[in-house]
DRENDO-693700 format. One line per 2 residues: their letters; for each residue x, y, z of N, C-alpha, C. Coordinates in steps of 0.1 Angstrom, whole numbers. Last residue first. Layout:
a) X:Y:Z:X:Y:Z:X:Y:Z; ...
***
This chain:
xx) -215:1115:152:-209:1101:153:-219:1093:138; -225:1138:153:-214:1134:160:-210:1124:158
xx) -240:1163:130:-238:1148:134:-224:1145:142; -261:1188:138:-248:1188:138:-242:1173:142
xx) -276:1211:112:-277:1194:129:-264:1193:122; -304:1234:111:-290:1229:110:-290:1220:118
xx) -328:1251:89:-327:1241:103:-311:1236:103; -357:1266:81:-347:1262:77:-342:1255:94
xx) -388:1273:63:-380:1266:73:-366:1261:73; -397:1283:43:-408:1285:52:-397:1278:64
xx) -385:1305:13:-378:1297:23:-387:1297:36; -390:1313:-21:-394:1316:-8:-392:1304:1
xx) -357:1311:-40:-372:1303:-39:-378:1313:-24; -332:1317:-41:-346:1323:-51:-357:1325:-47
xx) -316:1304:-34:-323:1312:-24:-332:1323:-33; -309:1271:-38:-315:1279:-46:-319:1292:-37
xx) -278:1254:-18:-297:1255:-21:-299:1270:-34; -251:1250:-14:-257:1241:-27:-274:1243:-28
xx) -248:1272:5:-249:1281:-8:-251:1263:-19; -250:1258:27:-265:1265:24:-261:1267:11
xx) -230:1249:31:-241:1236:32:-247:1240:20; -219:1265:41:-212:1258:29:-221:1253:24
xx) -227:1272:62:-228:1284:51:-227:1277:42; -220:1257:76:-233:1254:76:-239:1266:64
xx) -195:1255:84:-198:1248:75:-211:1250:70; -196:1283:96:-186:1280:83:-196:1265:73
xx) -206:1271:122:-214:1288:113:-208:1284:96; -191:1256:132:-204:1257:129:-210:1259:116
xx) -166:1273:133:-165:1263:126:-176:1256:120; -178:1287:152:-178:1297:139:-174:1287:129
xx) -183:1278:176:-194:1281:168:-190:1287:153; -166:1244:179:-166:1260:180:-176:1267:169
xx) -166:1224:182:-181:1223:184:-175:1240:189; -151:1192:158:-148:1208:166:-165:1206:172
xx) -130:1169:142:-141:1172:147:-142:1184:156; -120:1191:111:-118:1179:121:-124:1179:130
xx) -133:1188:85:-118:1190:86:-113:1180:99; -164:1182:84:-160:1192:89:-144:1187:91
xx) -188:1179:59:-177:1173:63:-172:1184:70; -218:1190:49:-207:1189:48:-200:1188:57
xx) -252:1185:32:-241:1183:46:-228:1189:43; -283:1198:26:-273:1190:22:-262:1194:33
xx) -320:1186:22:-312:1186:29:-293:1184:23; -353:1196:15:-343:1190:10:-325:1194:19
xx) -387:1199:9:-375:1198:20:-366:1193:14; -417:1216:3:-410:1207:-2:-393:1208:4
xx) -439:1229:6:-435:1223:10:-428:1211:7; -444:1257:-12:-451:1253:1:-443:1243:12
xx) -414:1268:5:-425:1271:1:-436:1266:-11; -384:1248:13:-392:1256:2:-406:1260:6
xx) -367:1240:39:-381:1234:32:-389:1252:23; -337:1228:43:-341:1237:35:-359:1232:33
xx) -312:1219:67:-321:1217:60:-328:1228:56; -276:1215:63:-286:1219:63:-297:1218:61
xx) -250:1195:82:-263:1194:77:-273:1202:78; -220:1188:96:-227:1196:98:-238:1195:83
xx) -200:1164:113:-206:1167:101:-213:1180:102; -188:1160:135:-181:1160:123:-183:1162:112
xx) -188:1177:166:-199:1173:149:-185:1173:144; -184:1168:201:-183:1176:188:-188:1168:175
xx) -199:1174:233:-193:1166:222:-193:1170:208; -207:1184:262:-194:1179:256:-189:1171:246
xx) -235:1190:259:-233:1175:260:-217:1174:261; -226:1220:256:-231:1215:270:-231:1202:270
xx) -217:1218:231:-211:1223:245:-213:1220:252; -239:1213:215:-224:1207:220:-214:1204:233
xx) -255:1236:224:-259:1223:226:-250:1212:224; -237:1256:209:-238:1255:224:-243:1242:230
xx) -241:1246:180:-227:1252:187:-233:1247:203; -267:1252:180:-263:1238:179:-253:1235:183
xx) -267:1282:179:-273:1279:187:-270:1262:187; -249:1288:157:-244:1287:170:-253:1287:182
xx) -269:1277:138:-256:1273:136:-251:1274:148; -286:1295:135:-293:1283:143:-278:1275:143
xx) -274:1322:130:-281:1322:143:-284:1302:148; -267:1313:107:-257:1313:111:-264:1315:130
xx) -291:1311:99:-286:1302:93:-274:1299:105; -302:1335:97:-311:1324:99:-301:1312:102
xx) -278:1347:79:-278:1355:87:-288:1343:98; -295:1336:53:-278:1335:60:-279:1338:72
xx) -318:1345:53:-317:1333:54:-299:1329:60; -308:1377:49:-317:1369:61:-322:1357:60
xx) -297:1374:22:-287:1379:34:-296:1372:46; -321:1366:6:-309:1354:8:-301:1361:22
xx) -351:1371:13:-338:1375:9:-326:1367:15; -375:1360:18:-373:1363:7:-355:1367:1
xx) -391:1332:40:-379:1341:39:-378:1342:25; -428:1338:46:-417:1335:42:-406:1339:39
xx) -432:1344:84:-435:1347:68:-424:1341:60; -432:1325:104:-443:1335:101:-443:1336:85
xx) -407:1300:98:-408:1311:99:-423:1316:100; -398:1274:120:-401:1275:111:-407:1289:113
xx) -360:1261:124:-367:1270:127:-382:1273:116; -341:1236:144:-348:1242:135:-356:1254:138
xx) -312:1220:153:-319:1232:161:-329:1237:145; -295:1191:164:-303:1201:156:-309:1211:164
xx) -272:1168:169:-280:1176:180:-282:1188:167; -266:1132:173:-270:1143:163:-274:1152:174
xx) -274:1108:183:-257:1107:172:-262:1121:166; -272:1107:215:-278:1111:204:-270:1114:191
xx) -266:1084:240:-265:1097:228:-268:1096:219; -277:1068:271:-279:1071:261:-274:1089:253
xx) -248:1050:286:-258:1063:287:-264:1064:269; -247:1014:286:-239:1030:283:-250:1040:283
xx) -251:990:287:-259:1002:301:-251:1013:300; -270:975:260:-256:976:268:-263:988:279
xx) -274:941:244:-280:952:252:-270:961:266; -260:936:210:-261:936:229:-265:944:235
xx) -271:924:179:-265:937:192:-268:935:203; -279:904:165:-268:905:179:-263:913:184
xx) -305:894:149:-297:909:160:-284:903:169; -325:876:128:-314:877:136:-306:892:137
xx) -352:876:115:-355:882:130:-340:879:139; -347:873:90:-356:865:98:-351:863:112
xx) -345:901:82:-361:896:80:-361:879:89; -321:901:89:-331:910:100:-343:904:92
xx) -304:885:70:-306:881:84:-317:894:95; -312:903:46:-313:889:47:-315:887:61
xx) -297:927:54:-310:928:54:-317:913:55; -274:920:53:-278:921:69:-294:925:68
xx) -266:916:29:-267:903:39:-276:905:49; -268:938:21:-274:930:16:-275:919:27
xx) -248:957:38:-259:959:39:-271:948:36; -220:947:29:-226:947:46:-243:949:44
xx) -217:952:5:-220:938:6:-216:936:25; -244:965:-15:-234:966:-9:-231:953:3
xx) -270:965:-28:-272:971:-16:-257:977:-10; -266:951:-50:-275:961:-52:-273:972:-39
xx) -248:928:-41:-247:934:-53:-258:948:-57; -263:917:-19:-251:925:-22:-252:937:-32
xx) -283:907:-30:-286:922:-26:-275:925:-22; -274:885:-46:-275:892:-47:-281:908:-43
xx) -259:872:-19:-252:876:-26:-258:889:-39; -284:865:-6:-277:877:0:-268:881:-8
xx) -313:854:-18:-298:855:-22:-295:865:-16; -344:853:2:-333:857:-9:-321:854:-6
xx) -358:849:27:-353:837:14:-348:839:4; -363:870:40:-356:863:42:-349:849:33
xx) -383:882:16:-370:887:21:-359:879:24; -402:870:21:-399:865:10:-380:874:9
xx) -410:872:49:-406:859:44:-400:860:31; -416:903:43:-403:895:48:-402:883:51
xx) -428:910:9:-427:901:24:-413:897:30; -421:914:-16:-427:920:-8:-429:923:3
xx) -396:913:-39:-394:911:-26:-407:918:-18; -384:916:-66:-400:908:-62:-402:905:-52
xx) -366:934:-68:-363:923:-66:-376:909:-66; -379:957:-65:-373:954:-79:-368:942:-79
xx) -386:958:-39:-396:953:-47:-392:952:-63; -362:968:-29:-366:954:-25:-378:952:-37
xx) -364:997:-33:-355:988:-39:-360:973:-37; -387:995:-17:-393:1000:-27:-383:993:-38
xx) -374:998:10:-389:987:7:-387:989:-11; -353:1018:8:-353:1002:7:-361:994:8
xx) -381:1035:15:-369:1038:4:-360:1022:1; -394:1034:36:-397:1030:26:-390:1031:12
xx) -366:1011:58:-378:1027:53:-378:1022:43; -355:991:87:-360:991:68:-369:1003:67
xx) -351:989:109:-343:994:101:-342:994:85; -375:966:119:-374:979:123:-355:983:117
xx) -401:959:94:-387:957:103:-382:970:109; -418:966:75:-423:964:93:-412:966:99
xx) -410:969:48:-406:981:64:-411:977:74; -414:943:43:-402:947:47:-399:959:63
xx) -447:933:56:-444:941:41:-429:942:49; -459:899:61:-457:918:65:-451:924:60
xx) -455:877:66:-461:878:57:-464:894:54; -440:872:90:-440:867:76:-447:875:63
xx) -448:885:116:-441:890:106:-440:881:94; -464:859:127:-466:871:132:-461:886:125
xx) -450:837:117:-470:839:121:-473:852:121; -424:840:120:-430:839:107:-446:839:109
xx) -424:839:151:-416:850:143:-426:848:126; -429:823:173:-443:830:166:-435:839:152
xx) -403:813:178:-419:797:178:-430:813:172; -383:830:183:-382:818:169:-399:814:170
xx) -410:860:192:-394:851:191:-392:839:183; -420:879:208:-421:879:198:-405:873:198
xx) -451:887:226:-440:882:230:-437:877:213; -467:920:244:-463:909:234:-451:905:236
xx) -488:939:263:-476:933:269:-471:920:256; -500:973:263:-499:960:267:-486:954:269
xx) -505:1001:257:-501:994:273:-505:983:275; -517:998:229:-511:1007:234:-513:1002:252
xx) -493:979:221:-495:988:221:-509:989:219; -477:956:211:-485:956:221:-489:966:226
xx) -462:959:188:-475:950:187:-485:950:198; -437:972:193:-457:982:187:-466:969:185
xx) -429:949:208:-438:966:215:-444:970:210; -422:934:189:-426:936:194:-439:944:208
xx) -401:951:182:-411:952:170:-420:946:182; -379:950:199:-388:966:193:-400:962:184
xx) -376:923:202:-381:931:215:-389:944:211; -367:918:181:-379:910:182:-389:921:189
xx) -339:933:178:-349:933:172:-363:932:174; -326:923:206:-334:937:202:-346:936:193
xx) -342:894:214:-329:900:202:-335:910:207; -361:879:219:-346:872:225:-337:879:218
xx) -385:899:236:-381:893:229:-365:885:233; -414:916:244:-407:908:251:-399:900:239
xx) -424:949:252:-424:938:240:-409:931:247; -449:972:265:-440:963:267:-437:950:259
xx) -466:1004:267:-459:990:264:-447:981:258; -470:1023:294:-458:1019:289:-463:1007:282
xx) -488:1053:312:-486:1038:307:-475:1034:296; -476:1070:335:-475:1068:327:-478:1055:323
xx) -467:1078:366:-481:1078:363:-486:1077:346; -443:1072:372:-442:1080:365:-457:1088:364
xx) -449:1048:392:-435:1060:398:-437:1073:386; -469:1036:387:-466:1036:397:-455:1050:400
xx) -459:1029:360:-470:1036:367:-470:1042:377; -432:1014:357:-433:1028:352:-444:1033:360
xx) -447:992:375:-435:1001:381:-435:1014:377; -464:980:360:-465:984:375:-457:994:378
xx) -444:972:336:-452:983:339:-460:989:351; -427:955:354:-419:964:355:-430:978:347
xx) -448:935:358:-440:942:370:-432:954:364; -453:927:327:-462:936:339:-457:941:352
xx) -426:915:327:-430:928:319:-443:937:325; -426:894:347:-416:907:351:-420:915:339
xx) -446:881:336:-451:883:348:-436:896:350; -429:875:311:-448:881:311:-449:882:323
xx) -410:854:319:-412:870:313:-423:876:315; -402:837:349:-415:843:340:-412:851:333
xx) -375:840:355:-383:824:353:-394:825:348; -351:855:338:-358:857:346:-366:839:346
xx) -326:883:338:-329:869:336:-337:865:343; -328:909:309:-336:902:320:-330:888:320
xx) -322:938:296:-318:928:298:-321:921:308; -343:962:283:-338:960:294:-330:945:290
xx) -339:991:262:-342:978:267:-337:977:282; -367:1022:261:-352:1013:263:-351:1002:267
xx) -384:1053:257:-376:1042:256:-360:1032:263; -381:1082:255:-398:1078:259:-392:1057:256
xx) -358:1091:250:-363:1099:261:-374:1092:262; -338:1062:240:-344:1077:231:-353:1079:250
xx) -328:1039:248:-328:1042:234:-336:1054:227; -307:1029:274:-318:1041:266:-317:1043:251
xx) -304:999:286:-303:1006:280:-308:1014:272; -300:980:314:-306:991:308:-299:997:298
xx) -297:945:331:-287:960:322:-298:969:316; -312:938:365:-311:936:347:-297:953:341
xx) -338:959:382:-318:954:382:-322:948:363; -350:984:385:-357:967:385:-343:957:382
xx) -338:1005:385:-338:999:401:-347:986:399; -339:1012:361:-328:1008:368:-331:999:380
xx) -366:1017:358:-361:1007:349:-349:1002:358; -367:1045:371:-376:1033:371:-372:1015:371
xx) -347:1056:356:-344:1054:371:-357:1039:374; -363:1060:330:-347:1050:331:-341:1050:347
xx) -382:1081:342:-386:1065:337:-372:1056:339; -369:1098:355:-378:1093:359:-383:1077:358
xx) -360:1115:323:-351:1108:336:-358:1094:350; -383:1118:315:-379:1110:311:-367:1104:317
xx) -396:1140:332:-402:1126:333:-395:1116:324; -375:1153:319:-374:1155:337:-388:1142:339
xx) -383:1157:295:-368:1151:300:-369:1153:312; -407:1173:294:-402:1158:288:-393:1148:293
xx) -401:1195:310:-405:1185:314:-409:1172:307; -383:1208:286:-379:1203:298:-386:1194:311
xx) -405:1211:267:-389:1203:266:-383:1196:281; -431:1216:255:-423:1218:270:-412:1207:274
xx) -451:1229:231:-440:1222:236:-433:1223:251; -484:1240:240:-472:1240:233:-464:1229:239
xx) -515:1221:223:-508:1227:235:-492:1232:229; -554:1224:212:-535:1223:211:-528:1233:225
xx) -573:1200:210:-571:1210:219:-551:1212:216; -595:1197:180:-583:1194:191:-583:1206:197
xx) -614:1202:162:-617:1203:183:-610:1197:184; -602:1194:139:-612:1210:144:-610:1211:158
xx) -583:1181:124:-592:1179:138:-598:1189:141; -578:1194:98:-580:1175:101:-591:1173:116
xx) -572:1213:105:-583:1212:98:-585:1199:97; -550:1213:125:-563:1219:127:-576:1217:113
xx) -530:1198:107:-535:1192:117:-550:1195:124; -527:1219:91:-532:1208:83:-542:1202:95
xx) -506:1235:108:-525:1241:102:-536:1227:95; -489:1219:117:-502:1222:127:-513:1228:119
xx) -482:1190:96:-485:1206:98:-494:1212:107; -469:1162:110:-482:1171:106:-484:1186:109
xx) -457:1152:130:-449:1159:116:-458:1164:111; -474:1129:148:-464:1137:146:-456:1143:130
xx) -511:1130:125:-492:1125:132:-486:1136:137; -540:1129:123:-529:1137:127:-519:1129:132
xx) -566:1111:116:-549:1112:103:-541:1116:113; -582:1111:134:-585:1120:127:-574:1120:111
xx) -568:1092:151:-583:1088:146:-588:1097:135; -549:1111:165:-550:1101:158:-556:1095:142
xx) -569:1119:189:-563:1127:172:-557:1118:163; -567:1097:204:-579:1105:199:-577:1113:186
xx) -544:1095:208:-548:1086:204:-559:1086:194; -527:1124:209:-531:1116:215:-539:1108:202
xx) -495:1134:193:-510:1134:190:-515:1127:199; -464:1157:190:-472:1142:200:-485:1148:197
xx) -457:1177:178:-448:1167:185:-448:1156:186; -468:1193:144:-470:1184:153:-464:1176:159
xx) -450:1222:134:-454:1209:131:-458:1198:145; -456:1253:121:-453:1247:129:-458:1236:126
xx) -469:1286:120:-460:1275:114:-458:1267:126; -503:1293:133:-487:1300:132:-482:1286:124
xx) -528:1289:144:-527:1295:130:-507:1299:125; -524:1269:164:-527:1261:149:-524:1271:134
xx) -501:1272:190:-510:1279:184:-508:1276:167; -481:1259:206:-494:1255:208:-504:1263:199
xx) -452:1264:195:-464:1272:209:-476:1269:209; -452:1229:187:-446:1242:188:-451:1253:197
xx) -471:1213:200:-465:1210:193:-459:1225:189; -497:1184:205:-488:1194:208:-479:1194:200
xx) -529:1175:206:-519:1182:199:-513:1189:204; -563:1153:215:-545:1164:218:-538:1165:213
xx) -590:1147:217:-582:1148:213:-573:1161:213; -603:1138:250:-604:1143:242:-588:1143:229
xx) -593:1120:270:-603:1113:265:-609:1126:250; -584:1144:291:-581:1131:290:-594:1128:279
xx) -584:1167:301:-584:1166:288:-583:1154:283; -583:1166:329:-593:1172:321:-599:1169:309
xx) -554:1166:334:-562:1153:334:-578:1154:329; -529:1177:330:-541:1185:323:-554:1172:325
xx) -509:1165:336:-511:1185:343:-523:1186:336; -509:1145:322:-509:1144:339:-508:1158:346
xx) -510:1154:298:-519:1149:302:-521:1150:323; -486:1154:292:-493:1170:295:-507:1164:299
xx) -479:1133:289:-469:1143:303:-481:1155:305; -491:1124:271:-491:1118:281:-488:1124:291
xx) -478:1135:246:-493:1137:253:-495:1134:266; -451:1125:244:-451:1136:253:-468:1138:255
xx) -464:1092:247:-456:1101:257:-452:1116:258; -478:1073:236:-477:1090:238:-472:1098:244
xx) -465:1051:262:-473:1057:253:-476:1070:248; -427:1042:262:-437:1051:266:-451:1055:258
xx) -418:1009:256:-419:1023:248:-430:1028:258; -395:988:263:-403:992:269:-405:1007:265
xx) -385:954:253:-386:967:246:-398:973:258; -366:929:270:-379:937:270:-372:950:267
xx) -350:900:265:-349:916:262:-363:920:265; -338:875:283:-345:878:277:-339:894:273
xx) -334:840:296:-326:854:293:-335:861:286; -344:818:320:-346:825:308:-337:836:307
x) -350:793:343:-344:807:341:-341:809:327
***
């Protein structure tokens, strides 16, 4: 008997959902992603595999997207049956016993003790299938860590195993951000260091990425390149340390009063999305993407934590007046950080 973690990611998952109302379309390339229509603003949710193959990601401007893929087939968003197949899945998971824990609507570990791994990671994709009509892969580890990276190795609906006996074969020699809490923005610090690889990561001086990074951060990057987590796999509900609401416009916004006014509409629409999770922002965070496209984001601190809309609305004014409203404005967006 073994202890283990299985990372279990949904494949494409929102394509996937639309897939099982649209089985037609299987095997063609798919785009969803605002109302489904390529000539309006908007950015890409979920790509099938097939699009893909073209460049198209998620975040891809749907018009970009349509000229990348001509014969996608685009769909719109449907929120609610995301989360009504994503309930679905963490019931799935539940009733295989072990601890669960959600780590986003298409994810989550599991905690397993078991005498086979690889025979209870195909049982428990049996299962997603079976109950969701979804394929899932599945990454088998002895940390979170291992368990997430893992999974995109075994993708798309397989099954990898990722721990002390393959850890440097299999990530050694792989650029920082493989890891999963490394962007390319501390890849890039790392390489002033001569740091390419996370072998070469893990054989640094923690003292000095202290000194560069701060002295929680340095260390902890040291001990994730060689694949140590001690976060515990826990069966708290999953939250969202954030609830946003964006918007991207038809035309672009010229006048400062109707970007306010934009501003203060997405403000107490994020207001209510509190409300209904029961939980309040401490921060509040504007986003700004210029015309063509260029994004930039500023926050501010809220006194005390609240989720009354005009406390909202206040900060998120605050936010707005550090931007330029000169500029033509194609998107703006507020989020409201809880934790």
């Amino acid at each position: 008997m073994e202890r283990i973690v299985l990372h279990v990611d949904l494949d494409q998952f929102i394509v996937a959902v639309e897939l099982l109302r649209r089985p037609e379309l299987r095997g063609r390339p798919v785009l969803v992603g605002g109302v489904g229509d390529p000539t309006r603003r908007g950015v890409v949710a979920g790509a099938s595999y097939e699009a893909r193959e073209h460049g198209v990601r998620s975040g891809t401007p749907l018009r970009t997207a349509a000229a990348r893929c001509p014969d996608a087939v685009f769909l719109p968003l449907d929120r609610d049956a995301y989360l009504a197949v994503s309930a679905e899945f963490i019931d799935v998971l539940r009733s295989g016993g072990g601890i669960v824990e959600e780590a986003g609507w298409d994810e989550a570990f599991m905690l397993l003790d078991t005498d086979d791994a690889w025979q209870s990671a195909l049982l428990v994709q049996a299962a997603v299938r079976e109950r969701t009509g979804l394929a899932c892969s599945v990454g088998i580890g002895d940390n979170k860590l291992r368990a997430k990276l893992a999974s995109g190795f075994a993708k798309p609906a397989g099954v990898f195993r990722l721990d002390t006996r393959n850890w440097w074969e299999v990530v050694g020699e792989r650029p920082p951000e493989a890891l999963w809490g490394i962007g390319r923005k501390t890849a890039t610090y790392l390489s002033e260091f001569g740091i390419s690889t996370v072998r070469e990561l893990a054989g640094a001086d923690p003292a000095a990425l202290a000194a560069r990074f701060g002295p929680n951060t340095g260390p902890w990057l040291v001990a994730l390149a060689r694949g140590y987590d001690p976060t515990p796999v826990t069966d708290e509900p999953y939250q969202a340390r954030s609830h946003g609401r964006e918007e991207t416009f038809e035309r672009n916004l010229v006048d400062p009063d109707e970007v306010r006014a934009n501003i203060a509409r997405l403000a107490h629409r994020v207001a209510a999305d509190l409300a209904a999770g029961d939980e309040v922002a401490r921060r509040v965070v504007v986003k700004v993407r210029h015309a063509p496209f260029s994004t930039h984001t500023h926050g501010r601190g809220l006194e005390s934590p609240t989720r009354e809309p005009e406390a909202i609305e206040a900060a998120a004014l605050l936010a707005l007046s550090a931007f330029d409203l000169d500029r033509p404005i194609r998107l703006l967006g507020v989020r409201a950080e809880i934790r």
